[in-house]
PAZAPA-4460 file (N, C-alpha, C; in steps of 0.05 Angstrom, whole numbers, plus 32768, in hexadecimal, padded with zeros to 4 digits):
% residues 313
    n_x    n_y    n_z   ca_x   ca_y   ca_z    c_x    c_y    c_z   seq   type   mol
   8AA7   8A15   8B43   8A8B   8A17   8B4A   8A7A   8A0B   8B34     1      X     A
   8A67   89F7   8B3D   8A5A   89EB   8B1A   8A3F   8A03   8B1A     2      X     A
   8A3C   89FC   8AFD   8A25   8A0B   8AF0   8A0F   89FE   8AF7     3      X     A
   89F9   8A12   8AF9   89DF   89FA   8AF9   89D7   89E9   8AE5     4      X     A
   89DC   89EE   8AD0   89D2   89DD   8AB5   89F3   89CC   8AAE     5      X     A
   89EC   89AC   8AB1   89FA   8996   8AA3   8A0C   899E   8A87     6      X     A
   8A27   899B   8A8B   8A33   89A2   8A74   8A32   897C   8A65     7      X     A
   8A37   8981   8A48   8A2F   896B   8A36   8A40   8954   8A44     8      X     A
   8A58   8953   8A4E   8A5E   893B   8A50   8A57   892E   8A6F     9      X     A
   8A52   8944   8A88   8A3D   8933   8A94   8A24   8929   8A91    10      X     A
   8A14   893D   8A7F   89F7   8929   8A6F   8A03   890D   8A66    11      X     A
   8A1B   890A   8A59   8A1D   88F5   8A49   8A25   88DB   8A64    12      X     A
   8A30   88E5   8A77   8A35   88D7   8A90   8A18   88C5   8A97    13      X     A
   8A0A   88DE   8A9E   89F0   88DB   8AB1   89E4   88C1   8A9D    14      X     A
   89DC   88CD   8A7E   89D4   88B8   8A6A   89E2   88A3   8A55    15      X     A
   89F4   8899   8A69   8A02   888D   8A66   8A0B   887E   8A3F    16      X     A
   8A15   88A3   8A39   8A16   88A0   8A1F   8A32   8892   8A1B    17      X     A
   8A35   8886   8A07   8A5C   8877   8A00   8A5E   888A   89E6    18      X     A
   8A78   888B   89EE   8A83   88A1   89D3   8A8D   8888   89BC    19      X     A
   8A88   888A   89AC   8A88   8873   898D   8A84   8896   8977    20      X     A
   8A9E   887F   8964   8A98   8897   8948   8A8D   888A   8939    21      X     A
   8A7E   889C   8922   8A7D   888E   8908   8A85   8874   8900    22      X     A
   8A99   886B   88F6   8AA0   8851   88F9   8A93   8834   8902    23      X     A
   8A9F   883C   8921   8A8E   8825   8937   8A6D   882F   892E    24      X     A
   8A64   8841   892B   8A4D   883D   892C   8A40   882B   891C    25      X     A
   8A46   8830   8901   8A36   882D   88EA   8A3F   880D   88E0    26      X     A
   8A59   8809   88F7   8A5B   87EA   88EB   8A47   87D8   88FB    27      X     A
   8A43   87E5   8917   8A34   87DA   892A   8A0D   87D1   892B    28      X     A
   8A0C   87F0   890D   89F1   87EF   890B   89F0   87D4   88F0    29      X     A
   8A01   87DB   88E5   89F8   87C6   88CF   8A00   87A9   88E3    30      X     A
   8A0E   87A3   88EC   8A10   878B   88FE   89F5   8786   8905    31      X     A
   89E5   879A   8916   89CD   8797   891F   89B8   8781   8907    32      X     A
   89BD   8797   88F5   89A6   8791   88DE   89AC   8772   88D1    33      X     A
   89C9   8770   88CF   89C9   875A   88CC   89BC   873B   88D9    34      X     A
   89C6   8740   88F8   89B4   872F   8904   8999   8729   890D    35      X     A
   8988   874E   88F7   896E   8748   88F6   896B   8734   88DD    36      X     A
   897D   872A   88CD   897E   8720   88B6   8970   872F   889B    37      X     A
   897C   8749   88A0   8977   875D   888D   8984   8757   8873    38      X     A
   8979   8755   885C   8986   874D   8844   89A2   8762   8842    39      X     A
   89B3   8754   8830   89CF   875E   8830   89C8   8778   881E    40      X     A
   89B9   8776   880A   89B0   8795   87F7   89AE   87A4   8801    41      X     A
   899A   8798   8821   8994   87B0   882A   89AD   87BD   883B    42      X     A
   89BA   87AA   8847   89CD   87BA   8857   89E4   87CA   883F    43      X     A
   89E6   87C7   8826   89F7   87CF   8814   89E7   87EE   8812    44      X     A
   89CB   87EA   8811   89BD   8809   880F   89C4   8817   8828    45      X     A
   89C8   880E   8836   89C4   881F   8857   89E8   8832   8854    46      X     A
   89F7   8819   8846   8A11   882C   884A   8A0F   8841   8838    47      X     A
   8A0A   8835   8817   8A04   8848   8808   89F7   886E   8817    48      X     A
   89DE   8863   881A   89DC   8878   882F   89EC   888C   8841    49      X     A
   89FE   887B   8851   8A03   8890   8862   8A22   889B   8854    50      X     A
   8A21   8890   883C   8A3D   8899   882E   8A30   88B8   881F    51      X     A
   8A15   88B5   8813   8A10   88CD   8811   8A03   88DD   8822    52      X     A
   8A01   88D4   8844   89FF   88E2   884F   8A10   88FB   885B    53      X     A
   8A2D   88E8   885A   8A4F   88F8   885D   8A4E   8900   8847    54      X     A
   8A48   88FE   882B   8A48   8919   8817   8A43   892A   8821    55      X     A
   8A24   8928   8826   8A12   894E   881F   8A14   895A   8837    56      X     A
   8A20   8942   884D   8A21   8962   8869   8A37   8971   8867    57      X     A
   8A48   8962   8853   8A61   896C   884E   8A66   8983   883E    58      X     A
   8A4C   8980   882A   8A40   8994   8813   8A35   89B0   8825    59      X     A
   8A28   89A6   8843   8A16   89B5   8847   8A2C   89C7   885E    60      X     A
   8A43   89C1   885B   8A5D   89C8   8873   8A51   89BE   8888    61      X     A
   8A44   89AC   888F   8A3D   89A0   88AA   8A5A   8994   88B8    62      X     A
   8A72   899D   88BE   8A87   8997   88C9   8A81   897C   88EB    63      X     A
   8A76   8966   88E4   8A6B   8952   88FF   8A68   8933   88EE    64      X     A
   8A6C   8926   8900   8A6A   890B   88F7   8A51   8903   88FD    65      X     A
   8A47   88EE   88F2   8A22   88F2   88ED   8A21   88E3   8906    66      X     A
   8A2A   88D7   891A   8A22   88CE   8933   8A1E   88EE   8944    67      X     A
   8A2F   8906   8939   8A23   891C   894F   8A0B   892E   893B    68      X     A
   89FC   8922   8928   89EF   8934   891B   89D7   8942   8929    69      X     A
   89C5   8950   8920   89B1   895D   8936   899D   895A   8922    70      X     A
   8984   8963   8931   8967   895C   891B   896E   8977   8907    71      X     A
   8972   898D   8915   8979   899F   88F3   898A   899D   88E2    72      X     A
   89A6   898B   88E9   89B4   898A   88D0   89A8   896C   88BC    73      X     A
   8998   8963   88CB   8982   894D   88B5   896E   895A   88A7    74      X     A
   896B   896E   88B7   894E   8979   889F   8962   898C   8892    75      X     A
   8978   899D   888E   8988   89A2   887E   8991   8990   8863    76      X     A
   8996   897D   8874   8998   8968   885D   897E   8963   8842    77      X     A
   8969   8959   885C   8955   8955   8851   8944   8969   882C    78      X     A
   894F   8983   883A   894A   8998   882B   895D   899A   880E    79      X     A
   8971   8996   8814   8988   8995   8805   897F   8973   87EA    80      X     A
   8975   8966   87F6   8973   894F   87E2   8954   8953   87D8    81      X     A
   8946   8964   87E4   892F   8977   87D1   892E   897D   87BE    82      X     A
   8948   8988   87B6   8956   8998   879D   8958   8989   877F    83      X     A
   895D   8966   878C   896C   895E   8779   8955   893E   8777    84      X     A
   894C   8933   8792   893E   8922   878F   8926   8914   8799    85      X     A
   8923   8904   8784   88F2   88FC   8788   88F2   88F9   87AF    86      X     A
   88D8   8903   87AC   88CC   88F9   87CE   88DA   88DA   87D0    87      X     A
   88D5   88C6   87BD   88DC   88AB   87C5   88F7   88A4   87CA    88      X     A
   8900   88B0   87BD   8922   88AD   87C6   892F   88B3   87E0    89      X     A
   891B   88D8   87EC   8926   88DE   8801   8914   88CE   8810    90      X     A
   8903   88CB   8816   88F7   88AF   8822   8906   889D   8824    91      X     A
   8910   8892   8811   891F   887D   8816   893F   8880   8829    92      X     A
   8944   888E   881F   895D   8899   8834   8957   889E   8854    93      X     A
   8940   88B0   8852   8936   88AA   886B   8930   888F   8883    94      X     A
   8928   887C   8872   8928   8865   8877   8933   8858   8884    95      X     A
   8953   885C   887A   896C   8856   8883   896E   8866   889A    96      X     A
   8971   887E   8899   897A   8893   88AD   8973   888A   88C1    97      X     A
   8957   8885   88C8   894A   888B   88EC   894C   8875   88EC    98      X     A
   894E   885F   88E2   8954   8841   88F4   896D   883F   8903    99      X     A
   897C   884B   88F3   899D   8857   88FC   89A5   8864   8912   100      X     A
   8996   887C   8912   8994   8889   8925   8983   8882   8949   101      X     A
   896B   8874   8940   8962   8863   895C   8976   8849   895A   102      X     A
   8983   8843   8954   899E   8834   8962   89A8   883B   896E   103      X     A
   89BB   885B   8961   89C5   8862   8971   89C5   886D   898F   104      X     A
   89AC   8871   898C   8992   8875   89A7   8995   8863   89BA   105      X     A
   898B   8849   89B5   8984   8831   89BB   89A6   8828   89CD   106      X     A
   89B5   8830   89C0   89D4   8825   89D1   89DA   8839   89DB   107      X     A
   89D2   8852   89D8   89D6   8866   89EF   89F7   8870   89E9   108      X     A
   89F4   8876   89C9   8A10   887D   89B9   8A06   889E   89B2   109      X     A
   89F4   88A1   89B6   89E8   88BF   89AE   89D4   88C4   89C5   110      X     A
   89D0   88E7   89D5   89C1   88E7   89E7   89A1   88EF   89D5   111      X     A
   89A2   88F8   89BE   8986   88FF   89B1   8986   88FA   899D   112      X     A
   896D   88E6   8990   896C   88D7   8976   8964   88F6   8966   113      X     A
   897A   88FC   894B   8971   891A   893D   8960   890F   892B   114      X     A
   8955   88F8   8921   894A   88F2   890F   891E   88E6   8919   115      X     A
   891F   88E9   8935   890D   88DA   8943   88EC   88E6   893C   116      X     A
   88F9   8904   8934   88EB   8916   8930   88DC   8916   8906   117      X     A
   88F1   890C   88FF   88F4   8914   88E3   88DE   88FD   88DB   118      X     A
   88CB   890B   88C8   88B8   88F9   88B8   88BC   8900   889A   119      X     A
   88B9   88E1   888F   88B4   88DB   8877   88A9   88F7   8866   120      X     A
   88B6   88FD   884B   88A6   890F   883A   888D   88FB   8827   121      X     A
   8877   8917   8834   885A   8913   8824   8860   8913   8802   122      X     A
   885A   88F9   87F7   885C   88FE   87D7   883F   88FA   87D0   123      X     A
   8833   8903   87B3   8825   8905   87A1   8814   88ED   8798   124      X     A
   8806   88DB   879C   8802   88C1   8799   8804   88C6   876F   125      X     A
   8815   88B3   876D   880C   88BF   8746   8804   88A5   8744   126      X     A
   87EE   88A1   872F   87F8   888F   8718   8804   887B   8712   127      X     A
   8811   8868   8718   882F   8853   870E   8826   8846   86EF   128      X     A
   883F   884B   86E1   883C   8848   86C9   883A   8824   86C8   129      X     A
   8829   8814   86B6   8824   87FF   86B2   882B   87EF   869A   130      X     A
   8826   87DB   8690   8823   87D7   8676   8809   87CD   8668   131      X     A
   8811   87D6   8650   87F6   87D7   8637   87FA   87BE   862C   132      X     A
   87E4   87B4   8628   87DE   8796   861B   87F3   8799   8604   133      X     A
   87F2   87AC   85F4   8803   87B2   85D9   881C   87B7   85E2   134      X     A
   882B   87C1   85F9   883A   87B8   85F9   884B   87AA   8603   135      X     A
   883B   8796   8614   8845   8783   8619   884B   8766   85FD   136      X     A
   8833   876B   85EF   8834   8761   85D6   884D   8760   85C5   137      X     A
   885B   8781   85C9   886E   8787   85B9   888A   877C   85C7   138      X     A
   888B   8780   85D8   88A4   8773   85EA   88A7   8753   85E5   139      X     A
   888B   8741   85E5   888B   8729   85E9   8898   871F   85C6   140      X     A
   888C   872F   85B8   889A   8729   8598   88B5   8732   858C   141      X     A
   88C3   874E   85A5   88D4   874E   85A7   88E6   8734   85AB   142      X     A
   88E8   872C   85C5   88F7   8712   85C6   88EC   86F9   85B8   143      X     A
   88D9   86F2   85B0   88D5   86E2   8598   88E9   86E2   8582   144      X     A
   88EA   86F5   8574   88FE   8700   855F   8916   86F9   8568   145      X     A
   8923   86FA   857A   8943   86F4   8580   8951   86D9   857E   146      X     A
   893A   86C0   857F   893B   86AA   8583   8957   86AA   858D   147      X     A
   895F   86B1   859D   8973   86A6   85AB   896E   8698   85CF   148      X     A
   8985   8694   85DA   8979   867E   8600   896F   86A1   8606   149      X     A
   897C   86AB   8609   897E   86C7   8619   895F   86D3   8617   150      X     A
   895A   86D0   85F8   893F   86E0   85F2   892A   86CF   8603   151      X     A
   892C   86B6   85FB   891A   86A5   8607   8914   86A9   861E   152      X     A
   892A   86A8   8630   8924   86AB   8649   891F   86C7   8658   153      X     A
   891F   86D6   8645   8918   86F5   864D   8902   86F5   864C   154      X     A
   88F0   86E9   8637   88D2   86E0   8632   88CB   86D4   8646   155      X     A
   88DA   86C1   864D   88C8   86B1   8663   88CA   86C0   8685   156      X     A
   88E0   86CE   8686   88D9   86E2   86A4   88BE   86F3   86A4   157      X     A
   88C7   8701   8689   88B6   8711   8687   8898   8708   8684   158      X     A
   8890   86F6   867A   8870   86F1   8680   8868   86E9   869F   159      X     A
   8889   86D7   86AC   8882   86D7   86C2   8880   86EF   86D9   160      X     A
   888A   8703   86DA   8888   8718   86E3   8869   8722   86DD   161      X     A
   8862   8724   86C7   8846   872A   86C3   8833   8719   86CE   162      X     A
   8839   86FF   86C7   8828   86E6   86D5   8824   86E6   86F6   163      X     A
   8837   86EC   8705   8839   86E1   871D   883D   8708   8729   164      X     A
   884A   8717   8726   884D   8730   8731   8861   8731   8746   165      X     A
   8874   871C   8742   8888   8711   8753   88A1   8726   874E   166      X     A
   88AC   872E   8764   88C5   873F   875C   88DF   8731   8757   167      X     A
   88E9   874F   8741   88FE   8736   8738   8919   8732   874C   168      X     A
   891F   8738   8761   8936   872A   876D   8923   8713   8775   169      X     A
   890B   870D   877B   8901   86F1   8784   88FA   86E0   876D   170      X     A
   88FD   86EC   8756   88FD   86E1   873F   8919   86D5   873B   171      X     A
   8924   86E3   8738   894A   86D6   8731   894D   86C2   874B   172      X     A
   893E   86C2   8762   8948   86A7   876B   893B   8693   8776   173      X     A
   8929   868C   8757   8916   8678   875B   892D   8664   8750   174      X     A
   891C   8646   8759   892C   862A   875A   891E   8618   874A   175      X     A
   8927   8609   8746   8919   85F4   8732   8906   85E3   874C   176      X     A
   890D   85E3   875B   88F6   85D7   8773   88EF   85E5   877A   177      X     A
   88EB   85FB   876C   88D1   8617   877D   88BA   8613   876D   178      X     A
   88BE   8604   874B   88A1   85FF   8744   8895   85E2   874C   179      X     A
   8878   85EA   8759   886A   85D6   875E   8856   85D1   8749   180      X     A
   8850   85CB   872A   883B   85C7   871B   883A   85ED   8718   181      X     A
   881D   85F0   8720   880E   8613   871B   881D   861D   872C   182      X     A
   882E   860F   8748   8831   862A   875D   884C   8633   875D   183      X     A
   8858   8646   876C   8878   8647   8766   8879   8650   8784   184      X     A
   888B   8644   8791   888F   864E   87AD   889D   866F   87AC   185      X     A
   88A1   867A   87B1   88B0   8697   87B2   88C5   8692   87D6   186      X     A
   88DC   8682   87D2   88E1   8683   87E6   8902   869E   87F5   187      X     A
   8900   86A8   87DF   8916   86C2   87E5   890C   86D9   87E4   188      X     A
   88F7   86E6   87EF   88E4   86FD   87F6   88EE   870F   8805   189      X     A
   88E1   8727   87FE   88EA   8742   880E   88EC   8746   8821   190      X     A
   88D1   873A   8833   88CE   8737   884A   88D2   871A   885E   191      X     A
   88E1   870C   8845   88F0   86F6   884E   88D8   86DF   8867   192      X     A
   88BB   86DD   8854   88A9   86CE   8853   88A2   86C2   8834   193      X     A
   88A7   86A2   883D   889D   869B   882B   887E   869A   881D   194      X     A
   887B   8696   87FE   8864   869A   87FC   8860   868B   87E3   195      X     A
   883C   8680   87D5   883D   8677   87C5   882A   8689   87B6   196      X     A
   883A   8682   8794   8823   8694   8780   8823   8688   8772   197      X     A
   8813   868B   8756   87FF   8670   8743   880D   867D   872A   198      X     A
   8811   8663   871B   880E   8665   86FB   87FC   865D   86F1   199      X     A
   87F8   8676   86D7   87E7   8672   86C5   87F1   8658   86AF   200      X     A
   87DD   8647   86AB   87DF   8634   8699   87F9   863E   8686   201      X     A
   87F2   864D   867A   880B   8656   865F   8826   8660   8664   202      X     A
   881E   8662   8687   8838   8663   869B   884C   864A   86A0   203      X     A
   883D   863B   86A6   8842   861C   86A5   8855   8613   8689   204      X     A
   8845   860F   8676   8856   8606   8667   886D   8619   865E   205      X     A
   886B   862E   865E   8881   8640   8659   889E   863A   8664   206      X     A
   889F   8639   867D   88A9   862B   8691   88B8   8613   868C   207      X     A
   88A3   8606   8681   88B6   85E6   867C   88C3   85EC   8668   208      X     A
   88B9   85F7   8657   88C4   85FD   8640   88E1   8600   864B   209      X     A
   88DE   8615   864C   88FA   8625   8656   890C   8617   8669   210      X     A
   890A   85FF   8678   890E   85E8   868D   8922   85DA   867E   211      X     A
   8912   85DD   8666   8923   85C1   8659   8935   85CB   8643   212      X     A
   892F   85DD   8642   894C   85F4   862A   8960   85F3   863D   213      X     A
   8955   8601   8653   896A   8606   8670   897C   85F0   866C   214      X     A
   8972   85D4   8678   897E   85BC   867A   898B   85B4   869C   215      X     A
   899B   85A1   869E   899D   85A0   86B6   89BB   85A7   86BA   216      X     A
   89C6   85BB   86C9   89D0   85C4   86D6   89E2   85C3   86ED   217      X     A
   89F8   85CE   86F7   8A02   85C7   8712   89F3   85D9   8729   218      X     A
   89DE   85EA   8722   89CE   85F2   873D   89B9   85F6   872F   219      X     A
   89A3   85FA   873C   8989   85FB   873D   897A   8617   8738   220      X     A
   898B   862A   8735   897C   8644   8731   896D   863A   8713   221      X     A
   8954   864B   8715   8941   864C   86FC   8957   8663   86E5   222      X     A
   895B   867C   86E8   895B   8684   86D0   8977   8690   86D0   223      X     A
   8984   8686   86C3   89A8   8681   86B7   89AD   8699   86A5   224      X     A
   89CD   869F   86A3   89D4   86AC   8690   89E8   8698   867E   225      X     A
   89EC   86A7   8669   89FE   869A   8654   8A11   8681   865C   226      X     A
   8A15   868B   867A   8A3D   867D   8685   8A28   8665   8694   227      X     A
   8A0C   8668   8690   89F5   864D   86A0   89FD   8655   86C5   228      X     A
   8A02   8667   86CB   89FF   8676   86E9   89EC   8689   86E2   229      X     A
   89E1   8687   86FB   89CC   8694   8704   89CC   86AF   86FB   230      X     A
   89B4   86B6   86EF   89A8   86D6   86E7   89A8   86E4   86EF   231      X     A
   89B9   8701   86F6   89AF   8717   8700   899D   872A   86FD   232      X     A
   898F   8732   8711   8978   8744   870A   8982   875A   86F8   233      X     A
   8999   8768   86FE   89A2   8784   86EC   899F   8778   86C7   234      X     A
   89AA   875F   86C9   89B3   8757   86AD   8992   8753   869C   235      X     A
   8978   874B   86A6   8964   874A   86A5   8956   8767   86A2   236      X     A
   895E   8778   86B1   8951   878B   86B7   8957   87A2   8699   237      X     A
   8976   879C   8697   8978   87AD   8682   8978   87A3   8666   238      X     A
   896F   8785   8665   8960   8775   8648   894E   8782   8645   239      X     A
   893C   8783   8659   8922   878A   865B   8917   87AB   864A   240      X     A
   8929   87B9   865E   8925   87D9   8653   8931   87D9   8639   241      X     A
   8947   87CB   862E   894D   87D0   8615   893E   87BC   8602   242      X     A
   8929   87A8   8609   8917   87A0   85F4   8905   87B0   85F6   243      X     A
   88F6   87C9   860C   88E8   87D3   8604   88EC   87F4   85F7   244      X     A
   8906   87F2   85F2   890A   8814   85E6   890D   8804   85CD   245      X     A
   8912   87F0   85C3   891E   87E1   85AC   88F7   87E0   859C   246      X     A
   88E4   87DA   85A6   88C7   87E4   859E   88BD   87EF   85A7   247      X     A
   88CB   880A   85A1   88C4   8826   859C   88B3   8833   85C2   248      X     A
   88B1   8821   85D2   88A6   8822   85F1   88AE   8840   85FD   249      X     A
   88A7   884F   85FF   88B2   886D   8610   88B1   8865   8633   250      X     A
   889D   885F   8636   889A   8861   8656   88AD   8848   8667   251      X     A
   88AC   8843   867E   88C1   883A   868A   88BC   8817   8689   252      X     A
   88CB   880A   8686   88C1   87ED   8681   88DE   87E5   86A2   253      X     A
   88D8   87D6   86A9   88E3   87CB   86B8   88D4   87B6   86C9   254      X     A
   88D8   87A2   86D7   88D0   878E   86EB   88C1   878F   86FE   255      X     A
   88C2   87A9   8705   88AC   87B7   8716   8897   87C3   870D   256      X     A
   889A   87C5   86F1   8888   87D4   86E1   8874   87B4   86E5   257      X     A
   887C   87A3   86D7   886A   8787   86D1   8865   8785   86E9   258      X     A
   886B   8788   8704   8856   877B   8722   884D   878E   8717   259      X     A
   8849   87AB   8717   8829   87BD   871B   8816   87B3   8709   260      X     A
   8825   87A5   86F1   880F   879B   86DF   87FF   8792   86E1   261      X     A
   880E   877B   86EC   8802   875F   8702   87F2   8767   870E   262      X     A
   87FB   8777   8728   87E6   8781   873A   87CB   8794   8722   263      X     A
   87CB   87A2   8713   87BD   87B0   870A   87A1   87A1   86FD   264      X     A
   87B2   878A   86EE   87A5   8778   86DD   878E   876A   86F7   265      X     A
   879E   8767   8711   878C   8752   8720   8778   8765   8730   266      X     A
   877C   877C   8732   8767   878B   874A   874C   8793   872F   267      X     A
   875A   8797   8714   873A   8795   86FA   872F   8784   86F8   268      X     A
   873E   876F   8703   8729   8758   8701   871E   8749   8710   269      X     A
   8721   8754   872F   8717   8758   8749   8720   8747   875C   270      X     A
   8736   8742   8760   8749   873A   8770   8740   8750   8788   271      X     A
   873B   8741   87A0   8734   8759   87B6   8757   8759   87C8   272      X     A
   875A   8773   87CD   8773   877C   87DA   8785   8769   87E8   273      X     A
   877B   8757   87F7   878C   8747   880A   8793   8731   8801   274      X     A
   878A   8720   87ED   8790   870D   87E1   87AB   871A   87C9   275      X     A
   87A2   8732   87BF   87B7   873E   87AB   87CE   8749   87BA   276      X     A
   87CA   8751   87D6   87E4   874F   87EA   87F3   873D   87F6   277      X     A
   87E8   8722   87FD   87FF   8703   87FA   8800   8708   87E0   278      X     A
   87F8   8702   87CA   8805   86F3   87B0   881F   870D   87B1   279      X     A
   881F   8727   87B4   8835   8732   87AB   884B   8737   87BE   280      X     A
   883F   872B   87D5   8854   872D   87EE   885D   8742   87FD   281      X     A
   883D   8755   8805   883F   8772   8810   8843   8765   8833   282      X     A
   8853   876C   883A   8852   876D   8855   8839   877C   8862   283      X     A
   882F   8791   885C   8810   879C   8856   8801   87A1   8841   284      X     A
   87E5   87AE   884B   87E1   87AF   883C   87DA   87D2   8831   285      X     A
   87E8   87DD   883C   87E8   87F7   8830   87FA   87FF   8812   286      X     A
   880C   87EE   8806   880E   87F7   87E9   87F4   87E7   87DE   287      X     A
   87ED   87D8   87EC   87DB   87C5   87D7   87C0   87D7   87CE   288      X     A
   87B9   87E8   87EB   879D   87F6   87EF   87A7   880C   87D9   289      X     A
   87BF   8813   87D2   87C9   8838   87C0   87C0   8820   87A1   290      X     A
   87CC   8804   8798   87C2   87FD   8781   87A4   87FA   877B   291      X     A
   8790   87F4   8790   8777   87F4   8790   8769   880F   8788   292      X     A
   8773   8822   879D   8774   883B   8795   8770   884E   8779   293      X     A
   8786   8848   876E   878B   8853   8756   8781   8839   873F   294      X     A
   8775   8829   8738   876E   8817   872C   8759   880A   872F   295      X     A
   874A   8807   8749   872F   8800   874F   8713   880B   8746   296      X     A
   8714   8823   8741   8705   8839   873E   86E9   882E   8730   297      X     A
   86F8   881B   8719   86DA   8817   870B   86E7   87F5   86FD   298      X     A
   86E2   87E9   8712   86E8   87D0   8714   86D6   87BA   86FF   299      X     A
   86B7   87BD   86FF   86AD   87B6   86F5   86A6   87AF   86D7   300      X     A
   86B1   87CB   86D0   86A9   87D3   86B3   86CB   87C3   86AD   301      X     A
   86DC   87D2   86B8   86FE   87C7   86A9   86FD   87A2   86A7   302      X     A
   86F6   8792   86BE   86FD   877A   86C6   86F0   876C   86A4   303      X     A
   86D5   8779   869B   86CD   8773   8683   86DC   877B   8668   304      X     A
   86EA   8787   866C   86F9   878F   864F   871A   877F   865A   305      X     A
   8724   8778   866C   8744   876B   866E   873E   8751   8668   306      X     A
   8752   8746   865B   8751   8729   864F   8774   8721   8663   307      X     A
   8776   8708   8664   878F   86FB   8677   87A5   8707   8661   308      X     A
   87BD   870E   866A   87CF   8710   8659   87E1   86F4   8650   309      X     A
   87DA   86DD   865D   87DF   86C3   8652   87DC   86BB   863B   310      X     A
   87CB   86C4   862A   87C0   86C0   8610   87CF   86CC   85FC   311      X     A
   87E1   86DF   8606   87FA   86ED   85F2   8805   86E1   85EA   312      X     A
   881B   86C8   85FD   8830   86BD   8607   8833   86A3   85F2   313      X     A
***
């Protein structure tokens, strides 16, 4: 005699769910992403992700494979990485999660998206730490002192990072035909639109400078390591932080620190929002409106006391 209420596997009949595990899934979603032509980082973060996603349900005895998860054992989760990490991180994980999850939707591999429901955590707008004329001063005489290729060319990212507010994976793969004179094409972008941004005169020659130390080469990348192959951002990244603990710097120096600079330097001196969102390559303009935000306030009075940081260099 049937029951009146649908047992799970004729729902899954009626909604014509396919049974797929873990596995098939997650190779299927990154397949997806791939043929959105999702950068490979990113699909390296998405697995990352769901590798600590099979940690903590595992932590949390959630005994299920995350294709049968439910919206409470995500906000379980959710809660659980409370404990240990910033709103931006679990944001970011999040990120990953529900695109994942409306896939699984979307192929009709799961009858209820558990994540469809789940919103982003509210963080704190703070502050972002910047840099001080002084010490950028001190970094720049840092690598002065080393006279070695390496120093040099740590000097010369680094003003360009300040100069242009360009990030550095689109920094590490600029070309020697990406400079046009003042402009530099940016053609390996986040959002995988090209775009153009300006050098400052003392940008310019810096540049050549450094062109012709470089020398000519069997490929075209701009900024080389020792073996004359191409520069990694990590190997940059951690010059960087260790020339600034090396003069005496406490707060966080990194590549992203120099775009807020950038950006900071240009909204004092009245760069209006949308023009400072192409040059930095916001897909919107809502981070651009949080830098205006926190830095606009008294535009007038600041734009008269900042001088170009070109004149360091």
């Amino acid at each position: 005699m049937r029951r009146g209420e649908l047992s799970q596997s004729e729902r899954e009949i009626i909604n014509k769910v396919k049974k797929v595990d873990d596995e098939q899934a997650i190779k299927e979603f990154l397949k997806s992403r791939r043929l959105k032509n999702v950068r490979e980082t990113t699909i390296k973060y998405y697995e990352s992700v769901f590798h600590v996603l099979y940690r903590d349900i595992k932590k949390l005895s959630i005994d299920k494979q995350l294709i049968e998860l439910n919206e409470k054992d995500i906000e379980k989760v959710i809660l659980l990485w409370q404990q240990n990490l910033k709103v931006t991180s679990i944001n970011s994980k999040l990120r990953a999660i529900r695109p994942f999850y409306s896939f699984l939707q979307q192929k009709h591999w799961i009858e209820k998206n558990p994540a469809k429901d789940v919103k982003l955590l509210r963080d704190r707008k703070k502050i972002r730490e910047t840099l001080e004329e002084v010490e950028i001063k001190k970094i720049i005489d840092y690598f002065k002192k080393q006279h070695t290729f390496a120093s040099f060319r740590d000097l010369v990212i680094f003003q360009l990072l300040l100069d242009t507010g360009i990030r550095i994976n689109e920094c590490m793969n600029v070309q020697l035909n990406d400079i046009d004179g003042k402009r530099l094409i940016i053609t390996e972008s986040k959002n995988l639109q090209q775009r153009m941004v300006y050098l400052s005169k003392s940008m310019q020659e810096k540049l050549q400078m450094y062109i012709n130390v470089r020398g000519s080469l069997h490929h075209d990348y701009l900024f080389i390591n020792q073996d004359n192959e191409r520069l990694s951002k990590n190997t940059f990244q951690e010059r960087l932080r260790k020339g600034a603990r090396a003069c005496g710097i406490k707060k966080q120096v990194s590549p992203h620190v120099c775009r807020r600079t950038y950006a900071k330097k240009a909204i004092l001196k009245g760069m209006d929002p949308f023009s400072l969102a192409v040059l930095l390559g916001h897909s919107t303009l809502e981070v651009t409106k949080r830098y205006v935000q926190i830095w606009g306030s008294d535009l007038e009075k600041q734009a008269m006391k900042k001088e170009d940081f070109s004149g360091l260099f």
